[in-house]
C-alpha positions as CSV (number, residue, x, y, z in Angstrom):
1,X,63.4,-105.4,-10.0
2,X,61.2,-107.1,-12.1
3,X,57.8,-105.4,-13.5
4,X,54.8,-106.7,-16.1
5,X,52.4,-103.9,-17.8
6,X,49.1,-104.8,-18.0
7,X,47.5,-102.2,-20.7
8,X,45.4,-103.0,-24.1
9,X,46.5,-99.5,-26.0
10,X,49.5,-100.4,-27.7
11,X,50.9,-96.1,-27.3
12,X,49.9,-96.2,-23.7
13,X,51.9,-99.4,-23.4
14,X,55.1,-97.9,-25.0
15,X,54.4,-94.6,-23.5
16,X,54.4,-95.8,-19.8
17,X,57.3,-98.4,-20.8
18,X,59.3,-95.3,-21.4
19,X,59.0,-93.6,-18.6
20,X,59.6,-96.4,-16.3
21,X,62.5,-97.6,-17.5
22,X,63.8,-93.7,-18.0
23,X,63.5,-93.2,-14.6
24,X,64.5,-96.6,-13.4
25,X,66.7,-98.0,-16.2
26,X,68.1,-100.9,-14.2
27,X,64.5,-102.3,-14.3
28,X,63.3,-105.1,-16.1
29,X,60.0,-105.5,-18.4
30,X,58.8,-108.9,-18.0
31,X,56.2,-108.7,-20.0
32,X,53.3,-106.6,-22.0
33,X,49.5,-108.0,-21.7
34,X,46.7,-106.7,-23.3
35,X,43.9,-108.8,-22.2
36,X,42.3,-110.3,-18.5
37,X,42.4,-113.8,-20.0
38,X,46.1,-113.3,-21.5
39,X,47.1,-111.9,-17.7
40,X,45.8,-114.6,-15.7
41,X,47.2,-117.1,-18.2
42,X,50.6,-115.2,-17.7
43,X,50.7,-115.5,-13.9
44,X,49.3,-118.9,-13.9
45,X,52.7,-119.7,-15.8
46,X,55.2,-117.3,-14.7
47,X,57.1,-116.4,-11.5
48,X,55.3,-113.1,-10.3
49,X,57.2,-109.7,-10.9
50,X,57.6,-107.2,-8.1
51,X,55.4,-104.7,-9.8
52,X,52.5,-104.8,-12.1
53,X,51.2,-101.2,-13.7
54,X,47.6,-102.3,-14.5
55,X,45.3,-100.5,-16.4
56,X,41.5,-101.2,-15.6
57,X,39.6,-101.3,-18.6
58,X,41.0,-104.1,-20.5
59,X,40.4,-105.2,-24.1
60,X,38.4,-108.1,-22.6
61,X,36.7,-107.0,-19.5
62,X,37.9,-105.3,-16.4
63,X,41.0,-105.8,-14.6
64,X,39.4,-107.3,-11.4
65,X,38.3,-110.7,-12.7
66,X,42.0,-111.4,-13.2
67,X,42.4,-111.2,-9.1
68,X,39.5,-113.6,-9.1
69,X,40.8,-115.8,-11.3
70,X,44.7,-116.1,-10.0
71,X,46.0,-115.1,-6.5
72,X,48.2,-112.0,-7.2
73,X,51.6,-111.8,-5.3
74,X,52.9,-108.9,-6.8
75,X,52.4,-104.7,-5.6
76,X,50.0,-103.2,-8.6
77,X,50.0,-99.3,-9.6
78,X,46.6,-98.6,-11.6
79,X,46.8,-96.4,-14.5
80,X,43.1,-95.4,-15.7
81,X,41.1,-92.6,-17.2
82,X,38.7,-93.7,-14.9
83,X,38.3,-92.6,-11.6
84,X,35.3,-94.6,-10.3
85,X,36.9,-97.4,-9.5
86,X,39.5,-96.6,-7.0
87,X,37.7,-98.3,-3.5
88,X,37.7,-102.0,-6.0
89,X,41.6,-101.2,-6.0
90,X,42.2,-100.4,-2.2
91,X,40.4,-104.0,-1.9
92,X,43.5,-105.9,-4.2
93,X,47.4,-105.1,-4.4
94,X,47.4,-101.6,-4.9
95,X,50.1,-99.5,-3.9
96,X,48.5,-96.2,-6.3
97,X,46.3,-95.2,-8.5
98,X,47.0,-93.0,-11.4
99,X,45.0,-91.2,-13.9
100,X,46.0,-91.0,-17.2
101,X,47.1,-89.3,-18.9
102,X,50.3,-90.5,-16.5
103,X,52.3,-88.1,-15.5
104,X,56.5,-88.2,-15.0
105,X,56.2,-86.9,-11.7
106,X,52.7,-88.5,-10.6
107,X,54.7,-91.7,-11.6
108,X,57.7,-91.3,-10.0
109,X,56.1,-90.5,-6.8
110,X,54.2,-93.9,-7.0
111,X,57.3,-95.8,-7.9
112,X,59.1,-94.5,-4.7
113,X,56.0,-95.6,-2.4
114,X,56.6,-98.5,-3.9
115,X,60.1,-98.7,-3.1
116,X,59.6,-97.4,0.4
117,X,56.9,-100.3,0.7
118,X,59.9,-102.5,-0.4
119,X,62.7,-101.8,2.0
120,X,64.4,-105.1,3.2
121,X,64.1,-103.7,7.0
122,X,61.1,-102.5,9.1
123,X,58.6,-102.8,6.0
124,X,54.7,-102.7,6.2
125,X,52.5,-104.5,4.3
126,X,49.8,-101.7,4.9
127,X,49.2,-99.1,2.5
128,X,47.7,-95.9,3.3
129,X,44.3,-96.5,1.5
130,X,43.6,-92.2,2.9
131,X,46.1,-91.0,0.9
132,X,44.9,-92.4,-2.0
133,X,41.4,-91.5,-1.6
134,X,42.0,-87.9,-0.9
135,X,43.8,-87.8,-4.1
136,X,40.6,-88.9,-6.1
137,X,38.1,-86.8,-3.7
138,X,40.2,-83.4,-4.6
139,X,42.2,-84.1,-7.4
140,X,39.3,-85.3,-9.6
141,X,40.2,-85.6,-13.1
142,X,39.1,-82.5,-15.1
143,X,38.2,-83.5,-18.8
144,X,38.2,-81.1,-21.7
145,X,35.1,-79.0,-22.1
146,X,35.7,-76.8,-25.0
147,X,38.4,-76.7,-28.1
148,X,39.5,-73.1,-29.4
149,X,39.3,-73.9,-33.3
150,X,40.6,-71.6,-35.9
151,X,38.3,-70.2,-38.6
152,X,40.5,-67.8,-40.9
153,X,41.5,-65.3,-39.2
154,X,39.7,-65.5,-36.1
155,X,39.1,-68.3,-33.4
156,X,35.9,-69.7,-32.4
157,X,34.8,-72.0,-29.2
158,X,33.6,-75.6,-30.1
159,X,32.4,-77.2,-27.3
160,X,33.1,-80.8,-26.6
161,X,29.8,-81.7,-26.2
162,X,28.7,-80.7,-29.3
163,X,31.4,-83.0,-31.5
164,X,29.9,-86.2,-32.6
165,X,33.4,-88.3,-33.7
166,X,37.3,-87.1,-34.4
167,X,38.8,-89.4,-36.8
168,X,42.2,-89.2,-37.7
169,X,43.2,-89.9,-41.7
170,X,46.8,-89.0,-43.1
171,X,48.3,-87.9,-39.6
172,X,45.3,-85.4,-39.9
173,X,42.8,-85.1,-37.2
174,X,39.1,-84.0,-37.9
175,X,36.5,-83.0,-35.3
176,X,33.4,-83.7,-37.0
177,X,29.6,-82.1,-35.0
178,X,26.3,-83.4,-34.6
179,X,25.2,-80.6,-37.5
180,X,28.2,-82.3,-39.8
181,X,30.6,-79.2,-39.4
182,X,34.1,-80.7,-40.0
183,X,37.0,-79.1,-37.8
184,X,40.7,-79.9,-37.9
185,X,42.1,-80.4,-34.8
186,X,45.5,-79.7,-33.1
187,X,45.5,-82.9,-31.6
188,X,46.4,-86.8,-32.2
189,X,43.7,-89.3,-31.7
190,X,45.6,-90.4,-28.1
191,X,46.1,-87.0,-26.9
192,X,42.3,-86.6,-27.2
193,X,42.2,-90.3,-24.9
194,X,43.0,-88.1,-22.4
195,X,41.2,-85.1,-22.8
196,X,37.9,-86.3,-23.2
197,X,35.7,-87.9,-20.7
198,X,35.6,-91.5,-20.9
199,X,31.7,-91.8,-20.3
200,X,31.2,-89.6,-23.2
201,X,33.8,-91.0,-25.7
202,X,35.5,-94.2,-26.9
203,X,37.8,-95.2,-29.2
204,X,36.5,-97.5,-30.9
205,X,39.6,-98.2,-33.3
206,X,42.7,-96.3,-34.6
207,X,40.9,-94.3,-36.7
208,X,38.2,-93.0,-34.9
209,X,36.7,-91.5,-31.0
210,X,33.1,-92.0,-31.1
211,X,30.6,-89.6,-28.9
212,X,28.0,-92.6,-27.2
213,X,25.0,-89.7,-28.5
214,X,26.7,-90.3,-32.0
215,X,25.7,-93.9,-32.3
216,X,22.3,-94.7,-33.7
217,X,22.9,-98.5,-34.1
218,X,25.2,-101.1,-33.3
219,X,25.3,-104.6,-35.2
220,X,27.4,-107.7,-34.6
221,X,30.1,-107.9,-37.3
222,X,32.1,-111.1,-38.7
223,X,35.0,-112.3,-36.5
224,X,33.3,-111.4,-33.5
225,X,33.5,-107.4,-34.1
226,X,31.0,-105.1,-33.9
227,X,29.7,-102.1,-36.6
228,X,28.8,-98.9,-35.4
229,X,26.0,-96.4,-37.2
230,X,26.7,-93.1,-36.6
231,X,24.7,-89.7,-37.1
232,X,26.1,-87.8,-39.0
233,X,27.0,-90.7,-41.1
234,X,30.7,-91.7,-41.2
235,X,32.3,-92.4,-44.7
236,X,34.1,-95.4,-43.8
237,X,32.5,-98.6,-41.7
238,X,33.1,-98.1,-38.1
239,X,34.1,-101.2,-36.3
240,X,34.9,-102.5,-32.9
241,X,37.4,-105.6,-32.3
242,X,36.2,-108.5,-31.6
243,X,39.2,-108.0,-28.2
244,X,37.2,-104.2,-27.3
245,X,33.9,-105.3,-28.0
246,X,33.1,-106.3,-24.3
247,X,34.3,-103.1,-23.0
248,X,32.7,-101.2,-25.5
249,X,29.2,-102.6,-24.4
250,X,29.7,-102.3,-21.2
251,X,30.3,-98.4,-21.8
252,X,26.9,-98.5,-23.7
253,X,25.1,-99.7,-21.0
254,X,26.4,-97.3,-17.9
């Protein structure tokens, strides 16, 4: 069984290339993409796999274009931190719909629809779109809210809401607030991916989450980046690839 993984984060690509092939070691990786352009120029060159796990926001754009731009013969498993795009996945190759953080379980269970949507006899080409939907009507995604933080010898509730940025400098993660209160955090930069609602926050590199009411300006940056202003101020300049610039403006403008 041959698969390709479609995802721009390189730890959520080696994350999800570990479970897969811990619970289906036979399997074989194809190939890793990061990008919609780098996908469809993939497929256009390359025998399709079985499988694709696709996420949706890509460095480029979103996933979809890539169905408009090459005709897709392979069974796709979305895995997003979004939820708001599930009825644009029922209308391609999707066989589920996962919300990340991924799950062992949640992923197994979508491997084996898969498989039952592979048998050699009797097999249907229709998947139960219901199923699916009901997941994402009553399983919604539940981001984090509050942190408990530690304060000598007591604890104290931060609200998300209230944290501006967490940047992450030697292995150390920081929590810093709109009043410029700094908090260490219990947490690695991708465990907060997550956690935190993707309308609210973005990671806009490896350093640093950004809260969208943090940024006072944004200016275009050589080689196609982009440079972030934030309030508070951040010591460091706070940049955007020129490969997560699209996505990062189209989460401006929701």
């Amino acid at each position: 069984m041959k698969i390709l993984v479609i995802e721009d984060e390189l730890y959520n690509q080696r994350l999800l290339q570990g479970m897969v092939l811990k619970l289906r070691p036979e399997w074989e990786i194809s190939g890793m993409l990061e990008t919609v352009r780098g996908s469809v120029a993939w497929l256009k060159n390359n025998s399709h796999p079985d499988l694709i796990f696709m996420d949706i926001q890509l460095a480029d754009g979103i996933c979809f274009s890539v169905f408009d731009q090459v005709e897709v013969k392979s069974m796709v498993i979305f895995t997003t931190a979004y939820d708001n795009y599930a009825i644009q996945a029922f209308k391609v190759n999707s066989i589920d719909y996962l919300l990340k953080p991924v799950k062992e379980n949640e992923l197994e269970n979508a491997i084996l629809k898969f498989e039952k949507f592979t048998e050699p006899a009797g097999v249907s080409n229709e998947v139960d779109y219901s199923e699916i939907l009901d997941a994402i009507r009553f399983g919604k995604k539940k981001y984090r809210k509050r942190f408990l933080i530690s304060g000598g010898d007591a604890f104290y509730k931060l609200d998300a809401g209230e944290i501006a940025y967490f940047f992450s400098e030697n292995r150390i993660t920081t929590a810093v607030t709109f009043g410029n209160r700094k908090h260490v955090m219990d947490f690695t930069l991708e465990e907060l991916e997550g956690e935190l609602d993707p309308d609210t926050y973005f990671r806009a590199n490896r350093q640093i989450i950004v809260n969208i009411d943090s940024i006072r300006k944004v200016e275009d940056y050589f080689g196609g980046k982009l440079a972030c202003k934030l309030n508070p101020e951040f010591a460091a300049q706070v940049t955007v690839s020129r490969l997560k610039a699209s996505a990062f403006k189209q989460w401006m403008g929701k």
